[in-house]
C-alpha positions in Angstrom: -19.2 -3.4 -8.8 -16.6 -1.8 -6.5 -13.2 -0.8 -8.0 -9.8 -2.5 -6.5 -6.2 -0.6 -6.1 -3.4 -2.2 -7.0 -0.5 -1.1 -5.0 3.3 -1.8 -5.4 5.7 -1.3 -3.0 8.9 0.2 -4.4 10.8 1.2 -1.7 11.9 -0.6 1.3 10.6 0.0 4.9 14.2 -0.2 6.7 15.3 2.8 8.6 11.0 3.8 8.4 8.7 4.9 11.1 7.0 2.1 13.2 3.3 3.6 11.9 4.6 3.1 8.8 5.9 -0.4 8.7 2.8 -1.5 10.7 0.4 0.0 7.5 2.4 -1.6 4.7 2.2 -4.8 6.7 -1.7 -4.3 7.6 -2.0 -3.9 3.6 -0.1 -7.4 3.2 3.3 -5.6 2.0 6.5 -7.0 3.0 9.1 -7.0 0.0 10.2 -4.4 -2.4 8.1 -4.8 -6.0 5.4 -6.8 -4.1 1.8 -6.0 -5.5 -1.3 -6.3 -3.7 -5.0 -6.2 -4.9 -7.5 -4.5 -2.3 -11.0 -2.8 -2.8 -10.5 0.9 -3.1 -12.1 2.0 0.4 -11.6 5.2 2.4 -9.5 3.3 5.0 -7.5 1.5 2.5 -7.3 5.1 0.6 -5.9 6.3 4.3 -3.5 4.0 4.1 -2.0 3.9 0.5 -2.0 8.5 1.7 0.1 7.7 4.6 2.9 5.4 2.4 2.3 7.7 -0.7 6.3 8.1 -1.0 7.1 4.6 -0.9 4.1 2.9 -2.7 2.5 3.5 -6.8 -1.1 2.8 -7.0 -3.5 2.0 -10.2 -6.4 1.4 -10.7 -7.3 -2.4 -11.2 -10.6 -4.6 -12.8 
C-alpha cells in the first residue's frame, strides 16, 4: 500500500515567489491551515522540498 503526506500550509503565499505560489496551488493549497492528503511520490516530495518553510508535513494512513 503506498503511504500519503499530509501537508498543512501555515504560512501565507502573499509577498511569495511566482514558482512558489504556482506549487502550493498545483498541491491544491490556497488558505492558511488548509490540509491536503496526497500519495508520498518523488514529485510530490519535490514539491512539499521547495515550500519546506511555509508547509508541516506527516505522515498519513
Amino acid at each position: 500500500m503506498a503511504k500519503n503526506l499530509k501537508i498543512t500550509l501555515h504560512h501565507g503565499l502573499v509577498n511569495r515567489k511566482p514558482n512558489q505560489r504556482a506549487t502550493a496551488q498545483t498541491l491544491g493549497l490556497r488558505k492558511i491551515g488548509q490540509t491536503v492528503v496526497r500519495e508520498d511520490t518523488p514529485a510530490v516530495r519535490g514539491m512539499v522540498n521547495a515550500l519546506r518553510h511555509l508547509v508541516t508535513v506527516e505522515e498519513a494512513d
